[in-house]
GULOLO-355494 format. One record per residue (C-alpha): residue number from 1; y, x, z. Coordinates in Angstrom, 2 decimals. Layout:
! GULOLO-355494
{resi=NUM; y=Y; x=X; z=Z} .
...
***
This chain:
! GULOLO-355494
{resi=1; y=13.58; x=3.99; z=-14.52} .
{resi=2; y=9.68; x=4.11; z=-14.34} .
{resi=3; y=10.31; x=7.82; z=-12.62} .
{resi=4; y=12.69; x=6.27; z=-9.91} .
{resi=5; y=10.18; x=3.95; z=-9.17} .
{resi=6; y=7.61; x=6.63; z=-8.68} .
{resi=7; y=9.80; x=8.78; z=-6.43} .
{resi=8; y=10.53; x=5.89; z=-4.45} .
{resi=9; y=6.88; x=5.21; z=-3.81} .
{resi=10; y=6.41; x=9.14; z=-2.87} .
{resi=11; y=9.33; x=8.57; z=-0.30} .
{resi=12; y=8.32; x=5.23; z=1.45} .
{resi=13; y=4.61; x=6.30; z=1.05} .
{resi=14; y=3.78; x=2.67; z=-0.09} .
{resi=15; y=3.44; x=1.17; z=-3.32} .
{resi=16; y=4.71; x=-2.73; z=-3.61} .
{resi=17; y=5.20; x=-5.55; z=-6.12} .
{resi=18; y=7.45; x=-8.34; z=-5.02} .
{resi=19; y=6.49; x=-10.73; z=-8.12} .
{resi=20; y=7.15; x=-7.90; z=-10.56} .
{resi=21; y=3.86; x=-7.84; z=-11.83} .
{resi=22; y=2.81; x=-11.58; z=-11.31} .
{resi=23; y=5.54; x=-14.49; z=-10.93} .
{resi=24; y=4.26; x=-15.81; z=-7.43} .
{resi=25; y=2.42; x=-12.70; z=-6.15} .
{resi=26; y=3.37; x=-10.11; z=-3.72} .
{resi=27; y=1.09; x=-6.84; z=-2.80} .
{resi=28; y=1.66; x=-3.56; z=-0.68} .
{resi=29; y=-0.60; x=-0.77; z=-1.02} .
{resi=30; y=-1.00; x=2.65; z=1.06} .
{resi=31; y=-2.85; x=5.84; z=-0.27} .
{resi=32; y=-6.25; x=6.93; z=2.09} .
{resi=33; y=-6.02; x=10.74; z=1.69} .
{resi=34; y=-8.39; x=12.88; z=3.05} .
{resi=35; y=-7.92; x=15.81; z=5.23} .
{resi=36; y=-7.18; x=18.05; z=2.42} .
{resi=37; y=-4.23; x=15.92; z=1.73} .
{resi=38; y=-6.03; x=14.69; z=-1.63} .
{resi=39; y=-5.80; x=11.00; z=-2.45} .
{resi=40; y=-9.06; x=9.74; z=-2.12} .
{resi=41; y=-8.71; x=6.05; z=-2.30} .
{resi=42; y=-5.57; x=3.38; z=-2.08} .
{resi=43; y=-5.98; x=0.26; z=0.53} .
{resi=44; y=-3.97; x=-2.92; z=-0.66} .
{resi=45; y=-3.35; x=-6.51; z=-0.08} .
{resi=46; y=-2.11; x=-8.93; z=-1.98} .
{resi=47; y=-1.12; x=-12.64; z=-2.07} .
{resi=48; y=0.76; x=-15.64; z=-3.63} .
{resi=49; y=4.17; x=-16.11; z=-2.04} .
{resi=50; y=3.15; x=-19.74; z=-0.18} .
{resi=51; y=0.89; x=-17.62; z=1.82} .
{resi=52; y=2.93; x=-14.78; z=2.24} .
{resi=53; y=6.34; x=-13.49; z=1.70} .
{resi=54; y=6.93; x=-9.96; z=1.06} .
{resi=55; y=8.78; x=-9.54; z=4.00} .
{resi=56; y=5.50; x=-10.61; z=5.89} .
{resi=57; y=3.47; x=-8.19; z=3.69} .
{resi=58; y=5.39; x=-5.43; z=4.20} .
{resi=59; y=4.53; x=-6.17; z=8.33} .
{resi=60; y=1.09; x=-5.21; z=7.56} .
{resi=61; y=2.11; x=-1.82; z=6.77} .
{resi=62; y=0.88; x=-0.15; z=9.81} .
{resi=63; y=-2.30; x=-1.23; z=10.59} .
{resi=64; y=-3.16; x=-0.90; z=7.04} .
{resi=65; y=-2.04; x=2.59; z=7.20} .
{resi=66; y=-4.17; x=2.55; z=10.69} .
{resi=67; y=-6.98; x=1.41; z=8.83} .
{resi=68; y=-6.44; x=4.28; z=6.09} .
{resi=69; y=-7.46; x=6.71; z=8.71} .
{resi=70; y=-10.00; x=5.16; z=10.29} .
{resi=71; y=-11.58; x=5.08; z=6.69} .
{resi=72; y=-11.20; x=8.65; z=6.28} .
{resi=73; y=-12.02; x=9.34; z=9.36} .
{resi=74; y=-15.93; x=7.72; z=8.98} .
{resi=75; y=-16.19; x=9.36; z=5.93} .
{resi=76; y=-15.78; x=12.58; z=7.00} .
{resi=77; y=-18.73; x=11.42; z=10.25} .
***
């Protein structure tokens, strides 16, 4: 089970919790890897469902993963 989940994650390249973790609480995260392909950090948001539905999380997706290289990117400057 917990390797399906994994594999999952390596597929859609984000991690996500729709109230698995926290009754209430959704998050999305995407790994910042640096050039060498090596994770290097992981940029995620999170929130309680009257805020925002997972649906509305996982429409952050992009710019988040925009925002992954743009980190990587000014580290390597």
């Amino acid at each position: 089970m917990l390797i399906d989940e994994i594999n999952a994650i390596e597929a859609s390249g984000i991690g996500t919790d729709n109230e698995e973790f926290i009754t209430g609480m959704v998050a999305i995260a995407v790994p910042t890897k640096g050039h060498d392909g090596r994770l290097l950090a992981t940029l995620a948001t999170h929130g309680p469902i009257a805020r925002m539905t997972f649906e509305q999380a996982l429409g952050h997706v992009d710019i988040m993963r925009q925002a992954s290289q743009e980190l990587v990117a000014s580290i390597a400057e």
